[in-house]
matplotlib code that plots the C-alpha trace (Angstrom):
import matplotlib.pyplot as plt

x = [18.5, 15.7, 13.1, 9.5, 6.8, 4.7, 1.0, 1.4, -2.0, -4.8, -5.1, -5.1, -7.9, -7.4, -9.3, -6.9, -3.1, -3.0, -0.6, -0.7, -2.8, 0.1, 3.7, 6.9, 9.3, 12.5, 16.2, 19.3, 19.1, 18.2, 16.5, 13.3, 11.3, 9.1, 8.5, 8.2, 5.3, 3.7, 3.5, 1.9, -0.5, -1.8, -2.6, -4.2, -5.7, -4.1, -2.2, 1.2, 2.8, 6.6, 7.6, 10.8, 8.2, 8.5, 12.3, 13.5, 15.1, 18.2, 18.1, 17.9, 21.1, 23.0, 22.0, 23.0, 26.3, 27.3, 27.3, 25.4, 22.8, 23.4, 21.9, 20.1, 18.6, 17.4, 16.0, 14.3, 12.8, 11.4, 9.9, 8.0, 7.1, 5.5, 2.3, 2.3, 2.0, -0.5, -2.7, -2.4, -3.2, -5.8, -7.1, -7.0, -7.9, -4.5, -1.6, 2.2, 4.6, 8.5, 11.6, 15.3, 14.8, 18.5, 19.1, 17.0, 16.2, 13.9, 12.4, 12.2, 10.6, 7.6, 6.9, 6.0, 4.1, 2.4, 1.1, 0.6, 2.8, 5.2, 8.6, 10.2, 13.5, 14.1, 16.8, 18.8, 22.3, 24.8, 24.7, 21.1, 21.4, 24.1, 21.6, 19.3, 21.4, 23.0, 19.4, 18.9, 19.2, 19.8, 18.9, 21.0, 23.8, 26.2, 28.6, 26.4, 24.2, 27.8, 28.7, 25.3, 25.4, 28.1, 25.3, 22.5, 21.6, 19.5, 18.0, 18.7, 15.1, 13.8, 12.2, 13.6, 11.9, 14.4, 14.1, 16.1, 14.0, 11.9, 8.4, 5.5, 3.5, 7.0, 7.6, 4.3, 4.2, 7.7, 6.5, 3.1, 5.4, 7.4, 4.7, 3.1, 6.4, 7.1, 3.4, 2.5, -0.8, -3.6, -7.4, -7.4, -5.0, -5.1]
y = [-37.6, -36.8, -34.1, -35.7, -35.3, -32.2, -32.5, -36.1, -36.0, -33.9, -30.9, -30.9, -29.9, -26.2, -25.6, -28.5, -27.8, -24.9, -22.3, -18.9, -16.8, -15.1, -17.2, -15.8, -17.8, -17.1, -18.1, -19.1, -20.2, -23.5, -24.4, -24.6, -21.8, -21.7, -25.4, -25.3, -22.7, -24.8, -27.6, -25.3, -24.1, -27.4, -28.5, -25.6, -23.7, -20.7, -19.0, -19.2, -16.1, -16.5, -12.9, -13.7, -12.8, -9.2, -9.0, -5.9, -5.6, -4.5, -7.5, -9.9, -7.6, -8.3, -12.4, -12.4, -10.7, -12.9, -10.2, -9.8, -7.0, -3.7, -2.4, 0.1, -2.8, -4.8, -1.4, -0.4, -4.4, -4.7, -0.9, -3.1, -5.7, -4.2, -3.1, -6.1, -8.3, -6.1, -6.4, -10.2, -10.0, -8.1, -9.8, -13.0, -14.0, -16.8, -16.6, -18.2, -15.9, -17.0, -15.0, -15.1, -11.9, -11.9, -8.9, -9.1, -5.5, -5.9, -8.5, -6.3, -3.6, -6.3, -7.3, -3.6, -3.2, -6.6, -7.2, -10.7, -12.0, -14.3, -15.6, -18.5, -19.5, -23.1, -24.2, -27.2, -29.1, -27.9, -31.1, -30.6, -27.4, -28.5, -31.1, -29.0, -25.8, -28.0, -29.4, -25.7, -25.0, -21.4, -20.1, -19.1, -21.7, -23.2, -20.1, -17.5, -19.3, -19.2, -15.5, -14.2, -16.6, -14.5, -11.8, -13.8, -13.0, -15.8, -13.5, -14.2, -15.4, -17.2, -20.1, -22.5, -25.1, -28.2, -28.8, -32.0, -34.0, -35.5, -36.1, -33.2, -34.9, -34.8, -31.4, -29.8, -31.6, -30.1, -26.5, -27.1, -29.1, -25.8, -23.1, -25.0, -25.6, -21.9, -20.8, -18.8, -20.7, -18.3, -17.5, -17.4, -20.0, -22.3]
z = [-11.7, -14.2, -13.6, -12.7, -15.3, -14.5, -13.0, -11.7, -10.2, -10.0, -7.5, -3.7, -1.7, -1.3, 1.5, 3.5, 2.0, 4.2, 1.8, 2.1, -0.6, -2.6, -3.0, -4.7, -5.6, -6.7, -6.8, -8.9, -12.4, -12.4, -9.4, -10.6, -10.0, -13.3, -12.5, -8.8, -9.9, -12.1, -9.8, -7.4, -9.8, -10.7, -7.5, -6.0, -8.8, -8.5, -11.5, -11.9, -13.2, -14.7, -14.1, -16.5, -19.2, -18.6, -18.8, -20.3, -23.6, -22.1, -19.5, -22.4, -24.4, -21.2, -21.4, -24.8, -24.3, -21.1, -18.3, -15.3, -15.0, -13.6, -10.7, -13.2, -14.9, -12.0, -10.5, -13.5, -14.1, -10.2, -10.5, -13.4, -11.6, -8.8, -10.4, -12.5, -8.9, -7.7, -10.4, -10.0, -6.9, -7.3, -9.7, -8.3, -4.3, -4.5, -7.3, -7.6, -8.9, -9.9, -10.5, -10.0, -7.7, -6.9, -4.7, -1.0, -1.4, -4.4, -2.8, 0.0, -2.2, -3.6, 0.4, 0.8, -2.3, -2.0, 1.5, 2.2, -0.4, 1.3, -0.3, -1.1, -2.1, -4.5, -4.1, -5.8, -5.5, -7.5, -9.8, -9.9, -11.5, -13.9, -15.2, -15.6, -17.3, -19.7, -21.2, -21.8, -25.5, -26.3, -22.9, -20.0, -19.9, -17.1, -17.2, -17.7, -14.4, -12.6, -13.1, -12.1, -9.1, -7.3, -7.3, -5.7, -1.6, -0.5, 2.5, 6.2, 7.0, 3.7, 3.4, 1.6, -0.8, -2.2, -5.6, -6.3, -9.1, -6.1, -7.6, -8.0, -4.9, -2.9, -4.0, -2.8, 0.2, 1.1, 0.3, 2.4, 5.5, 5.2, 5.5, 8.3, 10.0, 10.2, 11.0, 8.4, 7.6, 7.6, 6.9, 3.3, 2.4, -0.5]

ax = plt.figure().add_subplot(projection="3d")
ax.plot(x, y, z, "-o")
ax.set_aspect("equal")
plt.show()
């Protein structure tokens, strides 16, 4: 299946598409976070921040070399990310942030830093996502996505966003069905 083009059509109505102010999204390698973000972005307004831009140098040693991060490195990267989220946030009344945020307790961490920011997982089939990893020129390849897979802990009450190729359109209106379907529209939505 081949990935839509981004920014299909124009943006939603933000007053009417009922998301909450502050998404995070974040999963395995591959699913489609960075685009899922972007989709987002162009239809409500909001900006998209790829937190993968903030990776450390030791993060990107440990990509380079083929081995997962340590807990050290994750701990020290999320204690980064905290104030950079809640700059964003309070810089901007509605933002879209994306991440692999593997571990549930950094996510965890964020929640408490960041009130009101609600999470996301994307999510993709497993052919999907080998599509996808092997268009990826000197990036983060099928085995490296594997190994650091073992690692990942989707969390016991996310929501979940399917990211299959399905058009932009499609793809927003599953992440709006799934906010409304789980009641976390509120005042201040998109």
């Amino acid at each position: 299946m081949t990935e839509p083009s981004r920014r299909e059509s124009g943006p939603h109505n933000q007053a009417t598409s009922g998301l909450p102010p502050y998404i995070f999204l974040y999963g395995l390698v591959g699913a489609g976070k960075s685009y899922c973000g972007e989709v987002i972005a162009a239809r409500t307004g909001a900006p998209h921040h790829d937190l993968d831009r903030h990776i450390t140098g030791a993060m990107k040693e440990a990509i380079r070399a083929g081995r997962p991060f340590s807990e050290e490195e994750r701990n020290e990267f999320f204690a980064l990310l905290e104030p950079i989220v809640q700059d964003a946030m309070a810089r901007h009344p509605r933002a879209v942030f994306s991440q692999g945020a593997y571990k549930e307790r950094h996510r965890e961490a964020i929640r408490i830093a960041c009130p009101g920011i609600e999470f996301v997982c994307v999510s993709a089939p497993a052919e999907v996502l080998l599509q996808r990893l092997s268009r990826r020129a000197g990036s983060v390849g099928a085995d490296y996505a594997d190994a650091i897979a073992r690692n990942f802990e989707p969390g016991s009450a996310a929501l979940v966003l399917l990211n299959d190729g399905a058009p932009d359109d499609e793809l927003f209106g599953r992440l709006v069905t799934l906010f409304k379907g789980n009641g976390i529209c509120e005042k201040g939505a998109f």
